[in-house]
C-alpha positions as CSV (number, residue, x, y, z in Angstrom):
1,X,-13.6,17.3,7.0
2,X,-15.7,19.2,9.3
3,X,-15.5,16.6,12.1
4,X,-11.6,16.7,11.3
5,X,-11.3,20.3,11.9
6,X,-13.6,19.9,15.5
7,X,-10.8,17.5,16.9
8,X,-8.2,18.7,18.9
9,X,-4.5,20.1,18.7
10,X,-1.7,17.3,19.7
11,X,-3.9,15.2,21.4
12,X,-2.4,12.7,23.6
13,X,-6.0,10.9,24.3
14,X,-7.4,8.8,21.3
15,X,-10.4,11.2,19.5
16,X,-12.6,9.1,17.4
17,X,-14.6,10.0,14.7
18,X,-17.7,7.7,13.8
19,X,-19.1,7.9,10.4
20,X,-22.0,6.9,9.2
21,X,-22.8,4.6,6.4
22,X,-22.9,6.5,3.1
23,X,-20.8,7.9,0.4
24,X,-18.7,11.1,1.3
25,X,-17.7,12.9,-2.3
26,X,-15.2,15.4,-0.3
27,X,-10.9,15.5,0.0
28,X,-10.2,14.9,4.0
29,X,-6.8,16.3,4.7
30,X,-5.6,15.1,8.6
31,X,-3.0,17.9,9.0
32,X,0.2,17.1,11.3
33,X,-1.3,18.3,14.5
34,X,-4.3,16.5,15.1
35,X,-2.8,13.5,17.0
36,X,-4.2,10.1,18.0
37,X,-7.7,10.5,15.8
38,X,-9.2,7.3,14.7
39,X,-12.0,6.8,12.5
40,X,-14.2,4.3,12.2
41,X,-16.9,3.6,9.5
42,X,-19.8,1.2,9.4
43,X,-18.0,-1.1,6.6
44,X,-15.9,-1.4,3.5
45,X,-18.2,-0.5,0.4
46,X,-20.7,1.1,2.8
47,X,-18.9,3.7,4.1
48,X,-17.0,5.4,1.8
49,X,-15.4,8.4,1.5
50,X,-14.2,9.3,-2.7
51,X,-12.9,11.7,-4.8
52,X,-11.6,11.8,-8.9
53,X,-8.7,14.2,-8.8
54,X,-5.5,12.8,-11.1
55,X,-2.7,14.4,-12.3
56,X,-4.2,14.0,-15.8
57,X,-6.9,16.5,-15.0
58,X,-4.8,18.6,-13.0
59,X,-0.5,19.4,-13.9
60,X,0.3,21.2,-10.9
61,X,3.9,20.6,-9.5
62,X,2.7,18.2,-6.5
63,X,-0.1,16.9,-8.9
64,X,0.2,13.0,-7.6
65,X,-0.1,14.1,-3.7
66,X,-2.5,16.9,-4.6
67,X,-4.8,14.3,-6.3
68,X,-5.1,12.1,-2.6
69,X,-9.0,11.9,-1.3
70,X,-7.5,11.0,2.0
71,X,-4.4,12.3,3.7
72,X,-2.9,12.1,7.1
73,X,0.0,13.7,8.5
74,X,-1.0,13.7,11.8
75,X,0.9,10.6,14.2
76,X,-1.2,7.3,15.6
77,X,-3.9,7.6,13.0
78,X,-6.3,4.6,13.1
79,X,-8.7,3.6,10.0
80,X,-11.6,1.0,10.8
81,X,-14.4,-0.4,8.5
82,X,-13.8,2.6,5.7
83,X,-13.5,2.6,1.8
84,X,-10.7,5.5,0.3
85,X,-11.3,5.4,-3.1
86,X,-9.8,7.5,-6.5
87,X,-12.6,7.0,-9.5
88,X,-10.3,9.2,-11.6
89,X,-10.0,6.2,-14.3
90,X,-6.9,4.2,-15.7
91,X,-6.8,6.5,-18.7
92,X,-5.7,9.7,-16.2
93,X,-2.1,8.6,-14.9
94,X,-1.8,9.2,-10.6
95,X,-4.7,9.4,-8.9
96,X,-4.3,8.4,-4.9
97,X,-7.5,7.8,-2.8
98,X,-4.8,7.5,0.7
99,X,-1.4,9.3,0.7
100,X,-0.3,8.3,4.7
101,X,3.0,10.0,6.2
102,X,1.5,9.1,10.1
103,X,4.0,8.1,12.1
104,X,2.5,4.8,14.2
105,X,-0.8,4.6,11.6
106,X,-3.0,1.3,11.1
107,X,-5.7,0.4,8.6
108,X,-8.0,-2.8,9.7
109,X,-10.7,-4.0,7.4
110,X,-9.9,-0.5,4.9
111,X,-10.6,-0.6,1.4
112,X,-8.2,1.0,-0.5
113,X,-9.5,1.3,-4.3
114,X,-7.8,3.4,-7.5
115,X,-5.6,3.0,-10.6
116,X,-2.6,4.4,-10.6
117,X,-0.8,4.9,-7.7
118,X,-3.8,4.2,-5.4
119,X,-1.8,4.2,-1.9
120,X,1.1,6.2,-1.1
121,X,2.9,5.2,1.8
122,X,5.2,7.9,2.0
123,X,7.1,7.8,5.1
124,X,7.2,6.4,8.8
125,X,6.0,3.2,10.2
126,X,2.3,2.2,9.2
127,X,0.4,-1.3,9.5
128,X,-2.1,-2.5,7.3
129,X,-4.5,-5.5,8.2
130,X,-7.0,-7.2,6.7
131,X,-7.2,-4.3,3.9
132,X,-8.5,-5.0,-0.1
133,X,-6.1,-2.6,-1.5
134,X,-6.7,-2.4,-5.7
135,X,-4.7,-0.9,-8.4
136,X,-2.7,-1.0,-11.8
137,X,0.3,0.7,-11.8
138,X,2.4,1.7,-8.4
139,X,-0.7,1.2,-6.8
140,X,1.4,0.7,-3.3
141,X,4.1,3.2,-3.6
142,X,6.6,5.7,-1.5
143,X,9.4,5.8,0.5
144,X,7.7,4.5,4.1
145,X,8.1,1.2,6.5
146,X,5.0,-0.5,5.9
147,X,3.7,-4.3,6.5
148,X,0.5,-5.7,4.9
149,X,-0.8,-8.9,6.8
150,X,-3.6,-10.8,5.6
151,X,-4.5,-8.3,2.7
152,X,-6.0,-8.9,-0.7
153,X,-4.2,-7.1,-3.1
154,X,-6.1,-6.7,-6.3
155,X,-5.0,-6.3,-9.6
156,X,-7.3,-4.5,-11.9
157,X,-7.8,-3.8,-15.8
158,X,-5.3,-0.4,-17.2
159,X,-5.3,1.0,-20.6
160,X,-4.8,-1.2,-23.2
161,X,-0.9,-2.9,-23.4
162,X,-0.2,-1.2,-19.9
163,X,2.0,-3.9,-17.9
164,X,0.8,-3.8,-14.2
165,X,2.9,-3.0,-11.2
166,X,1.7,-3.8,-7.6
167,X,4.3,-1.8,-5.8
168,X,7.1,0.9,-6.4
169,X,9.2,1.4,-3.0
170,X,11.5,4.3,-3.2
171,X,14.0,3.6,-0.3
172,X,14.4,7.0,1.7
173,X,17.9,8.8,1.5
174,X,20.1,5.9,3.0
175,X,17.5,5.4,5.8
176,X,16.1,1.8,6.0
177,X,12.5,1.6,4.5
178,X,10.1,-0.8,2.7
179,X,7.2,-2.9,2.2
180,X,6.5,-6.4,3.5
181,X,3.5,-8.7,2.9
182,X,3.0,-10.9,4.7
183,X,-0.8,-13.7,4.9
184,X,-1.6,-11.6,1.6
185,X,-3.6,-13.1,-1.3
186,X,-2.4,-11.2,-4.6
187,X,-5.1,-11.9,-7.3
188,X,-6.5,-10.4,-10.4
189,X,-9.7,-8.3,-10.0
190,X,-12.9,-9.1,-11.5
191,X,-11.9,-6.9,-14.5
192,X,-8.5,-8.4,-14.9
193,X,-9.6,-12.1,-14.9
194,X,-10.4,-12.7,-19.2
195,X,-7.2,-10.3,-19.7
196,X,-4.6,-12.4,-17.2
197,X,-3.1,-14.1,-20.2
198,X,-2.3,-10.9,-22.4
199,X,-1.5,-8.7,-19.1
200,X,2.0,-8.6,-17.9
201,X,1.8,-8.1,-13.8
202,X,4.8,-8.2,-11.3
203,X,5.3,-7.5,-7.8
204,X,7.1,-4.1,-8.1
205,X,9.9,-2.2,-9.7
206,X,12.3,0.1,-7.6
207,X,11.2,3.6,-7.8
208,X,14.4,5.2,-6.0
209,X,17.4,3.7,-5.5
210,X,18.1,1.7,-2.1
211,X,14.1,0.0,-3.1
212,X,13.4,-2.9,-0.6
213,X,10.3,-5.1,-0.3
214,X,9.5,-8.6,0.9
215,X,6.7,-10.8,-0.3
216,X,6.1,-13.6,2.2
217,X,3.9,-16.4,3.4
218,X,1.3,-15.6,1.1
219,X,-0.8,-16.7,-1.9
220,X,0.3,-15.7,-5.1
221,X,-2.5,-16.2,-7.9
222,X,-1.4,-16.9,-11.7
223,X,-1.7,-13.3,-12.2
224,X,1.7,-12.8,-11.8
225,X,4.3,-13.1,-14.7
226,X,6.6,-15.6,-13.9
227,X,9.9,-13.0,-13.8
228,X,8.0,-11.4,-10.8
229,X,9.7,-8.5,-11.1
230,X,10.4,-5.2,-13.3
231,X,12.9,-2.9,-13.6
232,X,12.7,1.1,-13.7
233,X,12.5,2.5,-17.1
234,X,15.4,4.4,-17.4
235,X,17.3,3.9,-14.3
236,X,19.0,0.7,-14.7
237,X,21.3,1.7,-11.7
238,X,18.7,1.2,-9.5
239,X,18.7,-2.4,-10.0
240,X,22.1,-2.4,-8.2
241,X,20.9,-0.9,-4.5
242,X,17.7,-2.7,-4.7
243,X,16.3,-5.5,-2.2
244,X,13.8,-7.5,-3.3
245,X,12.7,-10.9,-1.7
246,X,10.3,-13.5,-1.7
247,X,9.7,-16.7,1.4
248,X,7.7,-19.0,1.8
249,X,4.8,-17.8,-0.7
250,X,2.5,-20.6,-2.8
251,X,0.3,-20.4,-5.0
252,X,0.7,-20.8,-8.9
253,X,2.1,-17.7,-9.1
254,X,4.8,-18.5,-6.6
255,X,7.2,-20.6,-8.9
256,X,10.4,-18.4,-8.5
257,X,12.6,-21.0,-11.2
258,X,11.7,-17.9,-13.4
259,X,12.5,-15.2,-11.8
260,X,14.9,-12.2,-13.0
261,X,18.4,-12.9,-11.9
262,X,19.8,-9.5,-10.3
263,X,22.3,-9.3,-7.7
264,X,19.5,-7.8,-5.7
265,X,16.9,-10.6,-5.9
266,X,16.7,-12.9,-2.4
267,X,14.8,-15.6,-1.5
268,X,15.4,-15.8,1.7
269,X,15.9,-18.3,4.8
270,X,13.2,-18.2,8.2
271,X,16.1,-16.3,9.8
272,X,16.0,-13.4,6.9
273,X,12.9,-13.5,6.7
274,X,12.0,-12.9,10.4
275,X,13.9,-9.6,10.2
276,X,10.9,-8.2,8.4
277,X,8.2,-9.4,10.6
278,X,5.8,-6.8,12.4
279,X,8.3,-6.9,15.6
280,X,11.5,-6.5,14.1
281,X,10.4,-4.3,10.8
282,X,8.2,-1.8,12.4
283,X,8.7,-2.4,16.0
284,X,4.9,-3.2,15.8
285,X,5.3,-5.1,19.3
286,X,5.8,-1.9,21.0
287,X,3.3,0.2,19.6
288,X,0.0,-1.9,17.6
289,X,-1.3,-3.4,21.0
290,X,-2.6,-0.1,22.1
291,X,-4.4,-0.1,19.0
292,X,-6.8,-3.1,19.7
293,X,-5.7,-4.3,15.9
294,X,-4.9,-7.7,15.7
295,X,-1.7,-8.8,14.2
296,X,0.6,-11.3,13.9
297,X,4.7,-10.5,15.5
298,X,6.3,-13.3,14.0
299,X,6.6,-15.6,11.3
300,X,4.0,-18.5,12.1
């Protein structure tokens, strides 16, 4: 945090922050004026920077944001070779170790490692490559424009009976949003493995209305229960603005002859699917090359 506080105001040059191999126990808040910082670590699982706030220790109005170890307002943030991590536990409901709202962000080689609700992609464009991103419940969640290429998304062991949920996109007040993987392996976590058979798992629910996101091209382990999807507890008109999709995925998990039947469920066509590529979803051409980050534009 203090290396965050010695950057500058609105940068427009890149400032980047090395850090050391090692385990940080601190919250890092990025606030929305330091611009264009990028920090790079020494490695996922060697450095690491953690926290164990959850809204089960702490029932403060903003409880799931407040618990984040790591959040960044500030635009064109770039994460490199780092581990965010929430130990808060399954048993103690949210607990985020990133909450992102940076316009123009992108996470390469990031490990991303909680429960519930372990990323929050709030709002804005962001790009996440070649990330291990691990969770139970929500674990990807908010109302942002995000796409996930080549990530492992791992699904870990909850509280006993708890049905896992790998995303919950919220849509954002009429304005298009939502998640796409895209390379992605989606697999059960050490943990997880003797449980797959008694643990229901599913690709995400619709936490808002107008909830859109796109699982394509990538390897879907038997993890998954064959419906693929859940519904919002409660809030079964959200089933009627929702987009969900899948294209193109394989694995044993991939079957889609089971899937729920709702108006809103697509499997779409190369030509649909294109529209949420990195160029056309996030406008990624225009922006990620000045990152250095590799990524993929299209569909091959």
């Amino acid at each position: 945090m203090e290396a965050v506080n010695a950057a500058p105001d609105n940068s427009m040059t890149r400032y980047v922050i090395s850090i050391k191999k090692g385990v940080y126990k601190e919250k890092v808040f990025i606030n929305e004026k330091k611009w264009n910082i990028t920090m790079i670590g020494e490695g996922m699982g060697a450095t690491v920077i953690t926290d164990n706030m959850s809204c089960g220790q702490n029932k403060s109005f903003e409880c799931t944001y407040d618990s984040a170890t790591f959040t960044v307002f500030g635009p064109r943030f770039i994460a490199q070779d780092i581990s965010f991590m929430n130990t808060a536990g399954p048993e103690n409901n949210q607990a985020l170790a990133l909450k992102s709202d940076s316009d123009f962000s992108a996470f390469y080689r990031v490990e991303i490692s909680g429960y519930q609700d372990s990323l929050c992609v709030n709002i804005n464009r962001q790009f996440y490559r070649e990330c291990k991103i691990s969770g139970t419940v929500d674990f990807i969640f908010g109302y942002g424009t995000a796409v996930f290429q080549n990530c492992s998304i791992l699904v870990k062991k909850g509280i006993s009976g708890q049905e896992n949920t790998i995303t919950a996109q919220g849509g954002y007040k009429g304005t298009p949003s939502g998640f796409s993987f895209q390379f992605c392996n989606i697999l059960a976590d050490d943990d997880l493995l003797p449980l797959i058979n008694s643990t229901s798992t599913y690709l995400g629910r619709p936490w808002k209305p107008n909830a859109r996101t796109i699982f394509m091209q990538s390897d879907i382990s038997n993890v998954l229960n064959p419906k693929g999807w859940l519904e919002w507890v409660g809030a079964p008109e959200y089933l009627d603005t929702l987009f969900f999709a899948e294209y193109n995925n394989y694995g044993p998990g991939a079957n889609t002859e089971n899937r729920v039947k709702w108006s809103g469920y697509h499997l779409l066509n190369f030509d649909q699917a294109s529209n949420f590529t990195v160029a056309n979803f996030i406008l990624g051409d225009q922006w990620l090359p000045s990152t250095g980050i590799p990524f993929t534009s299209g569909l091959k």
